[in-house]
C-alpha positions in Angstrom: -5.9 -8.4 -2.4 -2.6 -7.3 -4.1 -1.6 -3.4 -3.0 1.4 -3.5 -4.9 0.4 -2.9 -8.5 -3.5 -1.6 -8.5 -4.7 2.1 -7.5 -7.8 1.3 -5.9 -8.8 5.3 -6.1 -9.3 5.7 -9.1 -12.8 7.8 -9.6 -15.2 7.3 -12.5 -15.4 10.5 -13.9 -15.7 13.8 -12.4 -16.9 13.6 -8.8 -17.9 10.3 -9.2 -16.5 7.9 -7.0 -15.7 4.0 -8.1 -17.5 1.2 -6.1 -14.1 -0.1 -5.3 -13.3 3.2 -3.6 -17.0 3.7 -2.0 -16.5 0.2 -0.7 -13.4 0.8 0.9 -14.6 4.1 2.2 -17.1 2.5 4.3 -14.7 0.4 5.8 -12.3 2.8 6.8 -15.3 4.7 8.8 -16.6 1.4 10.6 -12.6 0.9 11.5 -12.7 4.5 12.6 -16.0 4.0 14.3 -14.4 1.5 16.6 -13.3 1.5 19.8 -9.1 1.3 20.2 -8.9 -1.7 21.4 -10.9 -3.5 18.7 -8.9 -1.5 16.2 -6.1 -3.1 17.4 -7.8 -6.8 17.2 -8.7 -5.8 13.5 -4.9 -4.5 12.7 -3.8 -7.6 14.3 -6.2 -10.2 12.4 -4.4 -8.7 9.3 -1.1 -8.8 10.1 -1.2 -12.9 10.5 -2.0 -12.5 6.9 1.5 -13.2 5.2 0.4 -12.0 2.0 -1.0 -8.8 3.1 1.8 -7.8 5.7 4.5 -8.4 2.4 1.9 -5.8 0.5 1.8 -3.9 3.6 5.2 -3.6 4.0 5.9 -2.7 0.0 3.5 -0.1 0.1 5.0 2.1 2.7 8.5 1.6 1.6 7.0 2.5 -1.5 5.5 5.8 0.1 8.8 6.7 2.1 10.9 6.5 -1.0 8.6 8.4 -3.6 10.5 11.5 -3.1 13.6 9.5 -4.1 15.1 10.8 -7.7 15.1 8.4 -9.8 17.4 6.4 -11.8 17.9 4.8 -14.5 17.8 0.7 -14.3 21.2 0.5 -16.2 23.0 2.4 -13.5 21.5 1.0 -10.7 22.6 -2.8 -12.1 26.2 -1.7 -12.8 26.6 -0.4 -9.1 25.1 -3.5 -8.2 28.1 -5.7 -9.7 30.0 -3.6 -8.6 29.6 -3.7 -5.3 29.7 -7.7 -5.4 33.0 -7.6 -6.4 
């Protein structure tokens, strides 16, 4: 299930909700629904998951940098070299 390049919240129209999203939404409340310590079990069946913990990973460096301004991909590659040299 790849994180890093799909927005699985997107809604149909307005109000309507995607089946992607409705289906994900009922997960989330049985994962809520749980008690701790089988919250953890869950959190830690994922994580053995190489895949998803990479994705996992992305995603929230991803979140903690979108207030970042941006740049443009030129500049970023020339201080690159740079600092190799």
């Amino acid at each position: 299930m790849p994180l890093r390049q799909e927005r699985y919240y997107e809604e149909e129209g307005p109000g309507i909700m995607s089946a992607t999203q409705a289906t994900a939404d009922v997960f989330c409340a049985k994962f809520r629904s749980l008690p701790r310590k089988q919250q953890g079990a869950v959190v830690e069946r994922l994580l053995q998951d190489r895949r998803f913990r990479e994705d996992l990973m992305d995603s929230v460096i991803l979140a903690r940098r979108e207030q970042e301004p941006a740049r443009p991909l030129k500049e970023y590659l020339r201080d690159r070299r740079r600092k190799r040299r």
